[in-house]
DRENVEXTI-383139 format. One record per residue (C-alpha): residue number from 0; residue in one letter; chain; x, y negated, z. Coordinates in Angstrom, 1 decimal. Example, Ala and Ser with C-alpha at 12.3 -4.5 7.8 and 13.67 -1.06 7.14 Angstrom:
# residues 2
> resi	resn	chain	c1	c2	c3
> 0	a	A	12.3	4.5	7.8;
> 1	s	A	13.7	1.1	7.1;
//
This chain:
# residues 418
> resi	resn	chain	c1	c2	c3
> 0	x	A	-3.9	-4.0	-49.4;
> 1	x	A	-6.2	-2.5	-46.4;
> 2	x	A	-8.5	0.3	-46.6;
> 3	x	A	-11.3	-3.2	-46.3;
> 4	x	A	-9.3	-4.8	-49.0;
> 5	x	A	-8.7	-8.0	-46.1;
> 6	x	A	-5.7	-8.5	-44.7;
> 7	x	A	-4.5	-6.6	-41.3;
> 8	x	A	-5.8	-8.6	-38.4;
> 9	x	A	-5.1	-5.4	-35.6;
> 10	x	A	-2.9	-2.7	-35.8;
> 11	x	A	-3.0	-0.1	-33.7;
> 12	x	A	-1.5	3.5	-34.3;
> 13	x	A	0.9	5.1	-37.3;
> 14	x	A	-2.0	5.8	-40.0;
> 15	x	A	-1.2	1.9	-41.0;
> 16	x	A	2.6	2.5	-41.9;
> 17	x	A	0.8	3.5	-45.1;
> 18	x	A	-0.7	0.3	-46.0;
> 19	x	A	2.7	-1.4	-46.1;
> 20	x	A	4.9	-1.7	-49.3;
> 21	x	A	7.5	0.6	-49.8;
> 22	x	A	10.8	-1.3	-48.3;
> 23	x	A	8.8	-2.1	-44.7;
> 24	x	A	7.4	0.9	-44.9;
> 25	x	A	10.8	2.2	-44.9;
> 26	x	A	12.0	-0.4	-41.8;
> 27	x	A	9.0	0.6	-39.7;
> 28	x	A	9.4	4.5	-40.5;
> 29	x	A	13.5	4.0	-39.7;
> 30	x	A	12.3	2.7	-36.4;
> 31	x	A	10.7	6.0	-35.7;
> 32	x	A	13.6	8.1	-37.6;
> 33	x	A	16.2	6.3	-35.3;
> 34	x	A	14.2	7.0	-31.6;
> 35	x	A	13.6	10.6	-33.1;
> 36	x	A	17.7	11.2	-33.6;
> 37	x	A	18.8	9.2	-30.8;
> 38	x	A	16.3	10.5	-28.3;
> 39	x	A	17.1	13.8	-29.5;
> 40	x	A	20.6	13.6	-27.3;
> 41	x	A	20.4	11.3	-24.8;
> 42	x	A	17.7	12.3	-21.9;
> 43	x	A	20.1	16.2	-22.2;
> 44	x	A	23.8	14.2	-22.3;
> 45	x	A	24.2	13.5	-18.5;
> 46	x	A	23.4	17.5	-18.1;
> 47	x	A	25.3	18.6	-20.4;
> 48	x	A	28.5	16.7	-19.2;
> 49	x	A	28.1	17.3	-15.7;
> 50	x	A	27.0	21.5	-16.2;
> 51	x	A	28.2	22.4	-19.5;
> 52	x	A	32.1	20.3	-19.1;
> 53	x	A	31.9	19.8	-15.6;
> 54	x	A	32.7	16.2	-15.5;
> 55	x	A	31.9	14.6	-12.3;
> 56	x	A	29.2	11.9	-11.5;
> 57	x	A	31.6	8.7	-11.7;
> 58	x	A	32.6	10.4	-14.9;
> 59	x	A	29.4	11.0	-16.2;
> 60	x	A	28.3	7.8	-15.4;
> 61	x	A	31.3	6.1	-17.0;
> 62	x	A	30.3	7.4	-20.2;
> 63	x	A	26.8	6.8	-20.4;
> 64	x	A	27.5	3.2	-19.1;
> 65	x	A	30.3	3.1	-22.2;
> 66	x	A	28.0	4.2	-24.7;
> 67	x	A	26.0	1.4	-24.1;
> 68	x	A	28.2	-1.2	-23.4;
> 69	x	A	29.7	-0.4	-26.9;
> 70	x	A	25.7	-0.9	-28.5;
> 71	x	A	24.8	-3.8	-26.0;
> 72	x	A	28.0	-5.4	-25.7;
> 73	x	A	28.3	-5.4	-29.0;
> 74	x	A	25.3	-6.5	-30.5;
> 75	x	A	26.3	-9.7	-31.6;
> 76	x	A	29.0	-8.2	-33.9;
> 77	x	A	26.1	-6.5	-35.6;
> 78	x	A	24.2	-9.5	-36.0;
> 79	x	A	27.8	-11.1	-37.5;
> 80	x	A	28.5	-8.4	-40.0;
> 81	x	A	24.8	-9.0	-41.3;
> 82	x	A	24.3	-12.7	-41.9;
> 83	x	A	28.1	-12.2	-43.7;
> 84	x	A	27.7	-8.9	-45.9;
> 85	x	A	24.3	-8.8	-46.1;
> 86	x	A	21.5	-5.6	-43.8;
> 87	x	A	22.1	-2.9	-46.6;
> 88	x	A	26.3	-2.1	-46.1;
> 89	x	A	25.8	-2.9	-42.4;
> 90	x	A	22.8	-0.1	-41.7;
> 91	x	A	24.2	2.5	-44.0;
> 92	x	A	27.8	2.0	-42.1;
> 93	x	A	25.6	2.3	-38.9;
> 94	x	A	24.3	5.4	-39.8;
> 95	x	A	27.7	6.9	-41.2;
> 96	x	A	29.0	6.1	-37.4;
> 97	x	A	26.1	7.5	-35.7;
> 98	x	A	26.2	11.1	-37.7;
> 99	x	A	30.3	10.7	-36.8;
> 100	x	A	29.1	10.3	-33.1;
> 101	x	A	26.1	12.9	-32.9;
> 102	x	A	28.8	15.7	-34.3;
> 103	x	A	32.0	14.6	-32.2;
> 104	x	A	29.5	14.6	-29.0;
> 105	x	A	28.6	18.5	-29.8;
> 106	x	A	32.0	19.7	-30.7;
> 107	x	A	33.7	18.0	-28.1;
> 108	x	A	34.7	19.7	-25.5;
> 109	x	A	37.6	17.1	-23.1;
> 110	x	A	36.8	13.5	-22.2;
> 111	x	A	38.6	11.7	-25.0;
> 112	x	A	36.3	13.9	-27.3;
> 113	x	A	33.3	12.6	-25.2;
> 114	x	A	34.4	9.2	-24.8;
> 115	x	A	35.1	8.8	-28.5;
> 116	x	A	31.7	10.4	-29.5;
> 117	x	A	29.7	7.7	-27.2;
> 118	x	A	31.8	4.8	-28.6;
> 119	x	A	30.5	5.8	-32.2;
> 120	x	A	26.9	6.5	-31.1;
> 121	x	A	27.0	2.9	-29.5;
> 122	x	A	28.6	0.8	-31.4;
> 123	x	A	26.5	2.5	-34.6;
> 124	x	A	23.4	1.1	-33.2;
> 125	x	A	25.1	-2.7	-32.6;
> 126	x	A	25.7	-2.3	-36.3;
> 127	x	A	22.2	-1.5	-37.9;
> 128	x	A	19.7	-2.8	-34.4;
> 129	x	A	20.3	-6.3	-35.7;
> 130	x	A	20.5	-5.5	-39.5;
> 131	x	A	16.8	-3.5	-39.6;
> 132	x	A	15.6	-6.0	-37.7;
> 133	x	A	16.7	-8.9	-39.8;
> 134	x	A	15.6	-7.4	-42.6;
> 135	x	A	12.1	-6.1	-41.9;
> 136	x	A	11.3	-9.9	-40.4;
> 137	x	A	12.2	-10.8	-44.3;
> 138	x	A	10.3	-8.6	-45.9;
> 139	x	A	7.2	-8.9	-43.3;
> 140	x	A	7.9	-13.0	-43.6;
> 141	x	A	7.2	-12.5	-47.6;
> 142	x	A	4.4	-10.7	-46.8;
> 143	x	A	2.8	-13.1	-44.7;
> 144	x	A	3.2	-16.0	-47.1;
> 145	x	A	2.1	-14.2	-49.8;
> 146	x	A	-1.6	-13.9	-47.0;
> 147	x	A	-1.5	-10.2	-47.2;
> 148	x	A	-0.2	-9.2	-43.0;
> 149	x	A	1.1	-11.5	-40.9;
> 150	x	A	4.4	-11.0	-39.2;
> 151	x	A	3.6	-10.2	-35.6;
> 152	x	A	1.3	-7.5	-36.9;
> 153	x	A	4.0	-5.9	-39.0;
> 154	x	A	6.6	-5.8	-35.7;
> 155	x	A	3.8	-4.6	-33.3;
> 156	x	A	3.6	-1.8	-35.7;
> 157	x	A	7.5	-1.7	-35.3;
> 158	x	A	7.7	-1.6	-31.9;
> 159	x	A	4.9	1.2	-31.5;
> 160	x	A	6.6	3.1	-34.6;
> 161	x	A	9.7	2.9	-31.8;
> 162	x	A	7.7	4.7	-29.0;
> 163	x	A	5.9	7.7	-30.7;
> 164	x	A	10.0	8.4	-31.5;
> 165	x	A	10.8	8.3	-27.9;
> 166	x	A	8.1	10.7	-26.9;
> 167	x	A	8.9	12.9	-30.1;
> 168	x	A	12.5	13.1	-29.8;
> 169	x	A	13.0	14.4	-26.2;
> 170	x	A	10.1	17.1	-26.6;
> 171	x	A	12.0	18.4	-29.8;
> 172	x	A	15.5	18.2	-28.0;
> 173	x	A	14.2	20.0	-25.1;
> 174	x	A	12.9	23.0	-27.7;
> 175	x	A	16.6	23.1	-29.7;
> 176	x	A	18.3	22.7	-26.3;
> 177	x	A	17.0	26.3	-25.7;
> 178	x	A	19.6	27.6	-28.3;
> 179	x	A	22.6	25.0	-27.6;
> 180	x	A	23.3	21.4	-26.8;
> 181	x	A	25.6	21.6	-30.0;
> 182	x	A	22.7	22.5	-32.0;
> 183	x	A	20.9	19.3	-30.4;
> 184	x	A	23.7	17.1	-31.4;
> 185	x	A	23.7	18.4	-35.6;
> 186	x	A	19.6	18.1	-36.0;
> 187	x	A	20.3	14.0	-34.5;
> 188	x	A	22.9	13.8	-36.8;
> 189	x	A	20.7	15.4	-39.8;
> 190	x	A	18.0	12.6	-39.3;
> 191	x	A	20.7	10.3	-39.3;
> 192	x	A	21.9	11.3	-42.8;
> 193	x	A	18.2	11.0	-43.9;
> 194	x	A	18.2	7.4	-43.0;
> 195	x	A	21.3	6.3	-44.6;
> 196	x	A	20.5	7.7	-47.8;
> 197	x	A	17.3	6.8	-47.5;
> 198	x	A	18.6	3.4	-46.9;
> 199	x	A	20.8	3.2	-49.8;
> 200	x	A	18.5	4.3	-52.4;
> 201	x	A	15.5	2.1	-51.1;
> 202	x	A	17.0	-1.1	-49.6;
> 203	x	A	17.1	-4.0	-52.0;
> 204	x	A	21.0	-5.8	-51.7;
> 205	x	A	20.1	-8.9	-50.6;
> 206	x	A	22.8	-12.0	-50.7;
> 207	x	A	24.3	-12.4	-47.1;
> 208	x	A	22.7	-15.0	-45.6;
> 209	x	A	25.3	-17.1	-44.2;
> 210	x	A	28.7	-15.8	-45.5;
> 211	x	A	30.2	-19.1	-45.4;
> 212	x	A	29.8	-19.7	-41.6;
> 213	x	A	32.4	-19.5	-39.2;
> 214	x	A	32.9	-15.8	-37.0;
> 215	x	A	32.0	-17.5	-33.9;
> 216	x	A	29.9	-20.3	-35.2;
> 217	x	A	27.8	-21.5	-31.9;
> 218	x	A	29.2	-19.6	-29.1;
> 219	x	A	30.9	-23.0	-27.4;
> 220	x	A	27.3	-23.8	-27.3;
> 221	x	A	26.0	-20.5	-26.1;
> 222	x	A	28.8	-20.5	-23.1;
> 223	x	A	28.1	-24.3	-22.5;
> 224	x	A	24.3	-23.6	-21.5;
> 225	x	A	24.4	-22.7	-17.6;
> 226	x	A	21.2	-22.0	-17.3;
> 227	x	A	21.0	-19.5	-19.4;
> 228	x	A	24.4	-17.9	-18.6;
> 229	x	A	22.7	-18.0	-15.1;
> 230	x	A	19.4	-16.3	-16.3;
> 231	x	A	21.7	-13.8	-18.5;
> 232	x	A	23.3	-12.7	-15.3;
> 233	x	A	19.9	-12.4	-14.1;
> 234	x	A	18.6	-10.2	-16.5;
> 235	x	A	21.2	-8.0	-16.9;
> 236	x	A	20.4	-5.9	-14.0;
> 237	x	A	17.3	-4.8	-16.1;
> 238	x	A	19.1	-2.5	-18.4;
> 239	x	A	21.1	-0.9	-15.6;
> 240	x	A	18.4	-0.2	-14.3;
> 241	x	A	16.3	0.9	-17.1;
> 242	x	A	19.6	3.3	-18.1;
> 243	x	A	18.7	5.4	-14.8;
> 244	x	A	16.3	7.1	-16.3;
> 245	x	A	19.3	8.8	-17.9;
> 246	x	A	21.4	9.1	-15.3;
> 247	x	A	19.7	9.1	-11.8;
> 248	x	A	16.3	10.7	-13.1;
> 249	x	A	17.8	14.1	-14.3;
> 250	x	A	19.9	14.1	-11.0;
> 251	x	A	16.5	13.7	-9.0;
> 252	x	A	14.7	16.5	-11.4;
> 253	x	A	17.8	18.6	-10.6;
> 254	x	A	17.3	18.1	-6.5;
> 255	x	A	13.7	18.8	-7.1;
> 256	x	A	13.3	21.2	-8.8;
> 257	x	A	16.7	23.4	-9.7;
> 258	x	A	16.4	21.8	-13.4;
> 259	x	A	15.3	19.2	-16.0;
> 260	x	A	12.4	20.7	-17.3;
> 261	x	A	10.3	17.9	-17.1;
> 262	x	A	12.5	15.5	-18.5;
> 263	x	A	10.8	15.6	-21.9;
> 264	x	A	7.2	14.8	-20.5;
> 265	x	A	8.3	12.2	-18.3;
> 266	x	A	10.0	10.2	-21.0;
> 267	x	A	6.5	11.2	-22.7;
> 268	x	A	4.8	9.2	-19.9;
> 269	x	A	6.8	6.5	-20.3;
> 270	x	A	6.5	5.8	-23.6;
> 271	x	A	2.4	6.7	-23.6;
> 272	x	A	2.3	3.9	-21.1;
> 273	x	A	4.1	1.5	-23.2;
> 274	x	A	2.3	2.1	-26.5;
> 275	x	A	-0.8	2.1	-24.3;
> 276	x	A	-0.3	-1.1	-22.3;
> 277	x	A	2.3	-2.8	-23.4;
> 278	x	A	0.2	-5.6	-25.2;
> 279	x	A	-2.3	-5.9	-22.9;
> 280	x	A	0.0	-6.3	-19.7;
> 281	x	A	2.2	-9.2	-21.7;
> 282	x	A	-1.2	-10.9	-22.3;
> 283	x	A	-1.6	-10.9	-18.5;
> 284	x	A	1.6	-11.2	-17.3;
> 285	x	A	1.7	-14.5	-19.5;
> 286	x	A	-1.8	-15.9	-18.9;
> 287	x	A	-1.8	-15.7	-15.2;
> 288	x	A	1.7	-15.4	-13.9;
> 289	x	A	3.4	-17.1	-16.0;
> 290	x	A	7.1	-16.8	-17.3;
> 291	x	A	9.2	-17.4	-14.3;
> 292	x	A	6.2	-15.1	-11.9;
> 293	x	A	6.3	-12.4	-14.4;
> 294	x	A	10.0	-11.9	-14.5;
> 295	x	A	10.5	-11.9	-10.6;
> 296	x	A	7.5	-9.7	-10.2;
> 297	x	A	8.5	-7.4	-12.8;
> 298	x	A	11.8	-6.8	-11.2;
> 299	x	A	10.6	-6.4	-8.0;
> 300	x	A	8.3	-3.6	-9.1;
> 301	x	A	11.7	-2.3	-10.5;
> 302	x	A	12.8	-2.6	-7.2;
> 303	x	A	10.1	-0.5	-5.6;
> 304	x	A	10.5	2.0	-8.0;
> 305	x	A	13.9	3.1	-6.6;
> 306	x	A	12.8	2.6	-3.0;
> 307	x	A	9.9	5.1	-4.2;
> 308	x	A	12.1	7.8	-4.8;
> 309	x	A	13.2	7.7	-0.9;
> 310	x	A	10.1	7.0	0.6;
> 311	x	A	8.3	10.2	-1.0;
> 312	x	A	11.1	12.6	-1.0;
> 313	x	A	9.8	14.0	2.2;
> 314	x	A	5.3	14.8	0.0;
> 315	x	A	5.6	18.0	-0.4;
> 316	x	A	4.8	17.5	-4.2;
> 317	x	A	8.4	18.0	-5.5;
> 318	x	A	7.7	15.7	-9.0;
> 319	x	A	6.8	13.0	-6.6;
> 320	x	A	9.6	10.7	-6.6;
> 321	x	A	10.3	11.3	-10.0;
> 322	x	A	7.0	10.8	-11.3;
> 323	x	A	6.7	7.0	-9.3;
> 324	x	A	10.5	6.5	-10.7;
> 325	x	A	9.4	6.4	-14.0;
> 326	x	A	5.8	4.5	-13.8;
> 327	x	A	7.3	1.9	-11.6;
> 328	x	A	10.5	1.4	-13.8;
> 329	x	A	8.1	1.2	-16.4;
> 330	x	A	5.8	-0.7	-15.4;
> 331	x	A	8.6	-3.7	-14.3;
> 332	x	A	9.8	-3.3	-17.8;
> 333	x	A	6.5	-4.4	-19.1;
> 334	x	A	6.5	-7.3	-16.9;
> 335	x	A	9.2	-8.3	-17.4;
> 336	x	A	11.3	-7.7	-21.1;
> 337	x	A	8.5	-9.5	-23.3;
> 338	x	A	8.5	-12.5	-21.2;
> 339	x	A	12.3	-12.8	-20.9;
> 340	x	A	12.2	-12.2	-24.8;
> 341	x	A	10.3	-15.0	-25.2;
> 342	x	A	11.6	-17.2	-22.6;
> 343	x	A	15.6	-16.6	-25.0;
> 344	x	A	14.2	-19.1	-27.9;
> 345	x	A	12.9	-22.0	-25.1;
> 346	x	A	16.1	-21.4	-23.3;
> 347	x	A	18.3	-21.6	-27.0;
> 348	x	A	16.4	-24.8	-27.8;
> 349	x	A	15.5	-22.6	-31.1;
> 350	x	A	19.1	-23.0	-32.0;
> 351	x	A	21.5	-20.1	-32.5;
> 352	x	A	19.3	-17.2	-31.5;
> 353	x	A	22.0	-14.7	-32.7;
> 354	x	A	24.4	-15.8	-30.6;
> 355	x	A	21.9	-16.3	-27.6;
> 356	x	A	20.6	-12.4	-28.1;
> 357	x	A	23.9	-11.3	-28.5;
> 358	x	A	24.7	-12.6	-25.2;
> 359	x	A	22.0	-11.4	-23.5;
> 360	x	A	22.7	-8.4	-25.1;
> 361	x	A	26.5	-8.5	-23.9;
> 362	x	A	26.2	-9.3	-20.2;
> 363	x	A	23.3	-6.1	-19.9;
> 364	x	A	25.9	-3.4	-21.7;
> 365	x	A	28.4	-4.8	-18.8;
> 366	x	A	26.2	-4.6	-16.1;
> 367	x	A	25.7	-1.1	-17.2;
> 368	x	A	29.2	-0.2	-17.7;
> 369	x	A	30.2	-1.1	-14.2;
> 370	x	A	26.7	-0.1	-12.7;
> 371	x	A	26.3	3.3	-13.9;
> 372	x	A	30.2	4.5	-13.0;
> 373	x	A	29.7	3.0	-9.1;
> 374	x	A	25.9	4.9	-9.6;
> 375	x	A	27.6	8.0	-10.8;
> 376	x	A	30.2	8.3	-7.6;
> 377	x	A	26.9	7.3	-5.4;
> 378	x	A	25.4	10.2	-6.9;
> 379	x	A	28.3	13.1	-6.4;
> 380	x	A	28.5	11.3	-2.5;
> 381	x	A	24.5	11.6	-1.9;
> 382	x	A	24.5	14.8	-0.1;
> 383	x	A	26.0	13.2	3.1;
> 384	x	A	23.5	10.4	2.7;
> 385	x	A	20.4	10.9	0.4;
> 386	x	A	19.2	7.7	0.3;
> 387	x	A	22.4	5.8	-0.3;
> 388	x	A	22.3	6.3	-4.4;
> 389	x	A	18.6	4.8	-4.4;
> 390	x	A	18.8	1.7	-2.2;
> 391	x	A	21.9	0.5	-4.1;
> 392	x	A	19.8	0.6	-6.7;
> 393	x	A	17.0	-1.0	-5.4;
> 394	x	A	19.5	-4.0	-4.6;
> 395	x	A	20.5	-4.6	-8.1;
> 396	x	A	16.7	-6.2	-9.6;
> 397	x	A	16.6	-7.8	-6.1;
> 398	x	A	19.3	-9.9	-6.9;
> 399	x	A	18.4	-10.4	-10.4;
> 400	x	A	14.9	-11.6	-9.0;
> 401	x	A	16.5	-13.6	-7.0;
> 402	x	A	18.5	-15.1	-9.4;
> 403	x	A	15.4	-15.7	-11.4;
> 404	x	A	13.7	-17.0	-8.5;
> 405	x	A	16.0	-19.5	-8.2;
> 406	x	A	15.8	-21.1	-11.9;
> 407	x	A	12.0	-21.3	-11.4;
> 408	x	A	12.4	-23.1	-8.4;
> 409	x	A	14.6	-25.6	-10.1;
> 410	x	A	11.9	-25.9	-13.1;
> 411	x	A	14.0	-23.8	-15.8;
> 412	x	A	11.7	-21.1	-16.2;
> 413	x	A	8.1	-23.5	-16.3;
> 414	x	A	5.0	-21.5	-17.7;
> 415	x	A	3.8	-21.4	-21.0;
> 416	x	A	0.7	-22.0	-21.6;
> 417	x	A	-1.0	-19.9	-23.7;
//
C-alpha cells in the first residue's frame, strides 16, 4: 500500500495519512480536525473572560479548571459508553456536545452561560477521546495482521496528526480573533460539525464490545491497588501544570508585553518541539534513565520551568520568561508523559486498562479543578508579590516528584529494559 509497495516501517510527517484506508484515514485526520477546533478557543478563553466579561482570576481559573475536570474527570465514562454502545453513537454524541459548547461559550455573556459552555466542551471530549481512540487501535490492529502497517506506526502518525492541529488552530484563532471572540467560537464549532457528519457517514457500526459487563466492572480493583492510587496522586500534578499554559502564560504575556500576541507562536513552539523530539527524547529518557529517573526528572524540569519565569523577569528581553515557560514545561512533559503512559499497563498488571486510564485521568482533571481556581486568586493577588503565583507552582511537580521518588525507592517503578 506504500509508494515502495512494502509495508510502512517509519513515518514521519502528514503526506502518509494518504497511504491509509479510508476509515483510519479518517481517525488520524479527526485527530487533527479535533486540535484544529478545540485549539481554535482555548489559548483566547482565559482573555476573553477576564477582558471581554470581566470575570476575575479565581473565576477564570475556576472555569478553565472545570472544563477540564469535566473531560479528565470523566474520561472513564467515555471509555464506558463505548465498550457498551459501540465508538460510532459515542463520537458523533461527542461532537453534537462540542458544537453545543463552542456556540454557548460565544453567546454567553454571565457565568452560568460560561460555566455551562465549558461543561459541554469538556465532557464532549471524555465522550469521543476514548471512542476514536478505541476505534482507530481496531482498525490499525486489522491492518497489522493483515502485514500491511503495524500499529505503533499508525498512532505515531496519530499523535503527530494531533500536533500540526495544535500549532494550526491557535495561529488561525489568533487571525478570526481580530474580528470577534464570537466568531472564533462558530468556525470551532463549524469543524466540529464536519467531524460528526463525517463520522456518521464514514464510521462502520461496529457491535459494542462488551455490552454485557457490569457499569463499574473492575474499579474495586483499580481502588485496591495503592501503588498506583499513590503514583496517580503523583502524576496528577502534571496536567495542572501543563493547563498553565492556558492560564498563567497569557497572564505573563499580558505583564510583558500589554497583550497576547505571541500566544499563537508560542503554542507553535511547543508543539514544533514535540513533533520534533518527542520520539527521540522517549528513546533516551527510557534507555538511560529509566522509568522511575525519567518521571522525577521530567517533573523537576517542570519545576524549573516555573521558577524560570521569576528568575528572568528582571533580562531586559520581555518574552524571556515566557519563552523558558514553555520549553521547560515542554520539555518535562516529554520526559515524563510517555514513560508514565507506559509505566499504567505494568502498574494494571495488563488488567483493566480502562479503568486504570480513567483514573489516571480522574485524579489530573481534579488536581486541575482545585489548582487552577487557588492559581487564579494567586494571579489577581501577584501585584503585591510577583513571584508568589510562580513558586506555588513550582511546588506542585515537586511534590509529585517526590511522590514518585518515593515509589522508586521502594522498587515500584524498576526500569524497563529496552
Amino acid at each position: 500500500m506504500t509508494g515502495s509497495g512494502g509495508p510502512l516501517r517509519h513515518w514521519a510527517t502528514l503526506r502518509q495519512l494518504r497511504e491509509l484506508p479510508g476509515v483510519a484515514r479518517l481517525l488520524v485526520a479527526t485527530q487533527l480536525a479535533f486540535n484544529i477546533g478545540f485549539y481554535l478557543v482555548l489559548p483566547y478563553l482565559a482573555s476573553h473572560l477576564a477582558t471581554e466579561l470581566a470575570l476575575g482570576g479565581a473565576v477564570v481559573g475556576f472555569v478553565l479548571g472545570l472544563r477540564t475536570f469535566s473531560q479528565q474527570g470523566l474520561f472513564v465514562v467515555g471509555g464506558i459508553l463505548t465498550d457498551r454502545f459501540g465508538a460510532k453513537p459515542v463520537i458523533v454524541a461527542g461532537c453534537a456536545l462540542r458544537v453545543a459548547g463552542f456556540v454557548l461559550l460565544g453567546l454567553a455573556t454571565t457565568l452560568p452561560g460560561v460555566l455551562g459552555g465549558a461543561v459541554l466542551t469538556g465532557f464532549a471530549a471524555a465522550l469521543f477521546s476514548p471512542a476514536v481512540e478505541s476505534s482507530l487501535a481496531t482498525e490499525a490492529g486489522e491492518l497489522e495482521r493483515e502485514g500491511r502497517v503495524r500499529r505503533s506506526d499508525v498512532f505515531a502518525l496519530f499523535a503527530v496528526a494531533g500536533e500540526v492541529g495544535a500549532v494550526t488552530g491557535p495561529l488561525l484563532g489568533a487571525a478570526l480573533l481580530v474580528v470577534d471572540f464570537r466568531l472564533v467560537c462558530l468556525v470551532a464549532a463549524a469543524v466540529f460539525v464536519v467531524i460528526g457528519i463525517a463520522h456518521a457517514w464514514v464510521l462502520p457500526a461496529r457491535p459494542a464490545a462488551h455490552a454485557a459487563e457490569p457499569v463499574l466492572a473492575g474499579w474495586r480493583e483499580v481502588l485496591g491497588n495503592r501503588t498506583f492510587l499513590l503514583f496517580a496522586a503523583g502524576y496528577s500534578g502534571y496536567l495542572l501544570c501543563y493547563n498553565q499554559l492556558y492560564l498563567a502564560l497569557p497572564f505573563e504575556l499580558r505583564r510583558a508585553t500589554g497583550d497576547e500576541a505571541a500566544l499563537g507562536p508560542l503554542f507553535a513552539l511547543a508543539s514544533l518541539m514535540i513533533v520534533l523530539g518527542q520520539l527521540p527524547v522517549a528513546s533516551w529518557a527510557r534507555t538511560s534513565l529509566g522509568h522511575g529517573r525519567g518521571l522525577v526528572i521530567g517533573f523537576a524540569t517542570m519545576s524549573v520551568a516555573f521558577l524560570a519565569v521569576v528568575a528572568l523577569r528582571p533580562l531586559p528581553a520581555a518574552l524571556a520568561p515566557a519563552i523558558a515557560l514553555v520549553v521547560l514545561l515542554t520539555a518535562g512533559q516529554m520526559l515524563a508523559v510517555p514513560l508514565a503512559q507506559d509505566l499504567v499497563p505494568r502498574l494494571a498488571g495488563e488488567r483493566r486498562l480502562g479503568s486504570y486510564f480513567g483514573v489516571l485521568s480522574s485524579a489530573g482533571g481534579l488536581a486541575v479543578l482545585v489548582g487552577s481556581t487557588g492559581t487564579g486568586a494567586l494571579l489577581d493577588a501577584s501585584p503585591a508579590w510577583p513571584p508568589l503565583p510562580w513558586l506555588a507552582l513550582a511546588v506542585v511537580p515537586l511534590a509529585g516528584a517526590a511522590v514518585l521518588g518515593r515509589l522508586v525507592r521502594r522498587g515500584a517503578l524498576r526500569p524497563v529494559r529496552p
